[in-house]
N, C-alpha and C positions, 0 to 999 in steps of 0.2 A: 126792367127800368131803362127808359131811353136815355142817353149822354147828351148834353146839352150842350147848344153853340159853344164856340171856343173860338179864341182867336187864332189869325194866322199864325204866327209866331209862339204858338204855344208847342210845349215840348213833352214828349213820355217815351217810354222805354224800358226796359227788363234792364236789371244789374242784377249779377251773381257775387254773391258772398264766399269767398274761396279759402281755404290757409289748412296749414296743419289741426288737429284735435285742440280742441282748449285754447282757443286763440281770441277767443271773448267773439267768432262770427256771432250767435244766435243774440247777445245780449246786444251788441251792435243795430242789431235787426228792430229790436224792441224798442231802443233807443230811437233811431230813427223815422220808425212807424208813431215812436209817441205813444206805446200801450203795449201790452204782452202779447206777443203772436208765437215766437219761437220760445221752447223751455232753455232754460240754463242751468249749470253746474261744474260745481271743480271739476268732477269727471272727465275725462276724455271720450271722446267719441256717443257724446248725448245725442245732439241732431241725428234722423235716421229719414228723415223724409223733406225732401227740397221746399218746404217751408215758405211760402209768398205772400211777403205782407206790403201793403201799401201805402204810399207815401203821396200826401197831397199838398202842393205848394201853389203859391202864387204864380201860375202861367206855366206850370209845368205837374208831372206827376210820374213816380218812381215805383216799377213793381220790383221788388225786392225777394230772389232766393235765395234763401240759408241753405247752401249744400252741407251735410255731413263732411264731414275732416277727412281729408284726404289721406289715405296712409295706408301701410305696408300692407295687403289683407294676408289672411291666416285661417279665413272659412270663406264657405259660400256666402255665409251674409256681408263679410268686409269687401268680397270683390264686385258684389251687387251693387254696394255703397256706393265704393268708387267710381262706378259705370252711370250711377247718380249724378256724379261730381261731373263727369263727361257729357252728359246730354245738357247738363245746366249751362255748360260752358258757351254749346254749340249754336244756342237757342237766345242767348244773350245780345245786349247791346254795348254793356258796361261789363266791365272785371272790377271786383273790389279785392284785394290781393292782402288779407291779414299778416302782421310780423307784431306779436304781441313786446311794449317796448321791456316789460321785465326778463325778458328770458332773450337768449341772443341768438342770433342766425345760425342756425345748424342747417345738417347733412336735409332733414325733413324741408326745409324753404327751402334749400338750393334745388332738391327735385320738384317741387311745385314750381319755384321759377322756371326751371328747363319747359317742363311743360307749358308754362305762359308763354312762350316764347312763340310756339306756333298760335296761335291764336290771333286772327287778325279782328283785334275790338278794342278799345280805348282801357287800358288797366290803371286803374288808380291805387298805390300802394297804401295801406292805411297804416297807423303804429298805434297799436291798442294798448289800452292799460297802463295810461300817461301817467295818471294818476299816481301808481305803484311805485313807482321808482324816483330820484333827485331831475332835476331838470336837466344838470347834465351829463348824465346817463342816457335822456332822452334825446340830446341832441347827437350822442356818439352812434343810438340806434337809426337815426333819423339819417348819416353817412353812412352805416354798414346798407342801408337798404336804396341809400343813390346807388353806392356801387353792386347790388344785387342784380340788376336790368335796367332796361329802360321805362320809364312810368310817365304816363298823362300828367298825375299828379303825385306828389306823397304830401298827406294829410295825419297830423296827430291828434288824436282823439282820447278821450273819456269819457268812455259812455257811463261810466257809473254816475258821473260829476256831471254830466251832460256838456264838457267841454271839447269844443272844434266839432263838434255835431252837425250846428247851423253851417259851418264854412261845408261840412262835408257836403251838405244838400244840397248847396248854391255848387259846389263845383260836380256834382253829379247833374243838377238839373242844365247845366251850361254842355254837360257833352253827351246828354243824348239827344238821340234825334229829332227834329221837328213831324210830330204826329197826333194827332187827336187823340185825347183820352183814351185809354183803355178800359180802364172799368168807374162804374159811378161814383161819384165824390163820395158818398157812404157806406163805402167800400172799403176796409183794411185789410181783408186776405182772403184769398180767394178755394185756401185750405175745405175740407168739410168739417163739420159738429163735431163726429165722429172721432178724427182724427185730432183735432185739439183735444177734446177731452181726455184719448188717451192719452197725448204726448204729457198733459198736466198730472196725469196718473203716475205715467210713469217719470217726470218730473222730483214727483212729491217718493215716491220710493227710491231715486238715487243718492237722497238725502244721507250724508255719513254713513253711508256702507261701503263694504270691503271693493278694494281694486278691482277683483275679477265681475263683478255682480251685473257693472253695465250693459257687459257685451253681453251678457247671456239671459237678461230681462227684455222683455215685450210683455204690450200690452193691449188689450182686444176689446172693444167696444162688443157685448153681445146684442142687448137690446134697450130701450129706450122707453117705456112707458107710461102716461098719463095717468095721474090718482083721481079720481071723481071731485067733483067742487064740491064741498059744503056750499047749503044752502047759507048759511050764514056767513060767508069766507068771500068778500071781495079779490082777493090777490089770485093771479092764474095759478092753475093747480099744479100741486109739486112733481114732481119726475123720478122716475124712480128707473137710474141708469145701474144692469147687470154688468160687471164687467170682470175677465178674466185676465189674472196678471198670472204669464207663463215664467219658468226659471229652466233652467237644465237638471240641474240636480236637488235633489233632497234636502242635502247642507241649505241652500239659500235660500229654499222657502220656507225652512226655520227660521232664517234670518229677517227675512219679510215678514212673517207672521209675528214675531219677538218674541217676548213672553207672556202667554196668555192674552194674545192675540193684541199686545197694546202698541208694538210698531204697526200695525194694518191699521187700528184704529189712529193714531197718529198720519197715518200717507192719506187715511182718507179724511181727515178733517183739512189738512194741507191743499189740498187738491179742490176739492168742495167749492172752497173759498174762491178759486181761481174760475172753477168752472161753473158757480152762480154769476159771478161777474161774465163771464162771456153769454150766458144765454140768459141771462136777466132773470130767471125762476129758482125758485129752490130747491134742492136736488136733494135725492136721499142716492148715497153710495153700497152698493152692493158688490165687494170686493172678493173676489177668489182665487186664488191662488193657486196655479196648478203647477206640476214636472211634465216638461217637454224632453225627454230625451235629448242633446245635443240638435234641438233644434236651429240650431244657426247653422247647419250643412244640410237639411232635410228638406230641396226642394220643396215635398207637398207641402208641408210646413209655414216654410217661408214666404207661397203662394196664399195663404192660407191669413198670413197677416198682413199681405199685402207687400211685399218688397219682391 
């Protein structure tokens, strides 16, 4: 698809979605884009893939990465993440610098700031999750995070609420650079099928399960397949997506499967829902469950699902 005349003064540009775990980056994203491109969850450390969804405005246009949460790693998969979190930085125009306003600056933002600090790119600091807390509460977060660094801008937001959203756009589409579109106006991410589907997969299975469960779930698209059309049946034919949801140990795939199989049947009704809306057809879910060994240090492994 060709991009279409623009004018001079038209603006686009990469922004990185940056902060600790659990900092409202992904739902931000969604927020912004206007539709679900990254999963969410109370969880910590959900995002596992730099995530880019896009953002179309009048005279300008914002690609958007959701890095994974930045923090201590403790396997091969968490210092993979992080090296994530690094290429996203390098590759950018914009910093979006998360400080969620219910929770307060700790030891985790003051090492993310240090590290902003090299970074020669415009950082805008955001204060998520306005919403959560008294107004001022929000404006005592709003001075701890002047005095954190120096920032382009600090912007407070709600993305639940959808407020300071707009102001966010307008001051992100003011400080990237003048460039001709990037990608087509009917365009929202530039992600594969593949890769939303699982992230909604495994989305819909971090739902109310135990602390340990995140870090050690992945989820594998196998294959993708078309059902024949009935001859009587106008609608495109159903899809019939295999997919394997890996755990480390035995314990959690109990806990995914539930009892008598009604948490599986539950992630994949959840999920379903999400992933008819992203490809417009109807899907039939083929869920399996398998034990990966302490796959989160297993090189092959980790090659294997892509990180």
């Amino acid at each position: 698809m060709e991009i279409p005349d623009f004018p001079e003064d038209f603006r686009a540009g990469f922004v990185s979605i940056v902060g600790r775990p659990n900092v409202g980056k992904s739902t931000l994203t969604n927020a912004l884009v206007g539709r679900k491109i990254a999963i969410t969850s109370g969880r910590p450390e959900t995002t596992r893939h730099n995530i880019r969804g896009i953002v179309h405005g009048e005279g300008y246009q914002l690609v958007l990465v959701d890095t994974p949460g930045y923090h201590r790693p403790r396997t091969l998969l968490g210092k993979r993440l992080n090296d994530m979190v690094r290429e996203a930085l390098s590759e950018v125009d914009v910093v979006i610098f998360c400080l969620p306003a219910d929770q307060r600056i700790g030891p985790g933002d003051q090492f993310i700031a240090r590290e902003l600090r090299g970074i020669k790119r415009p950082i805008i600091a955001v204060a998520t999750k306005c919403d959560a807390v008294p107004r001022e509460r929000v404006m005592k977060h709003l001075l701890s995070i002047e005095k954190l660094g120096e920032w382009a801008a600090i912007v407070p937001v709600s993305s639940v609420e959808g407020k300071g959203i707009d102001h966010l756009r307008e001051v992100l589409a003011q400080t990237v650079p003048l460039s001709p579109p990037l990608y087509p106006s009917g365009d929202v991410t530039d992600e594969s099928r593949d890769t939303l589907i699982a992230e909604f997969i495994r989305e819909a299975a971090l739902e109310g399960v135990r602390d340990e469960l995140p870090h050690s779930l992945a989820v594998q698209v196998e294959e993708i397949i078309e059902r024949p059309r009935r001859e009587s049946d106008d609608r495109p034919p159903m899809l019939d997506i295999h997919v394997n949801v890996y755990v480390e140990r035995d314990s959690q795939k109990a806990i995914i499967i539930g009892r008598k199989g009604s948490r599986l049947k539950q992630i994949g009704t959840q999920a379903r829902a999400h992933i008819e809306e992203l490809l417009g057809r109807r899907v039939y879910l083929d869920l399996h469950v398998r034990t990966a060994k302490d796959w989160q240090s297993d090189p092959k492994m980790l090659g294997r699902l892509g990180f």
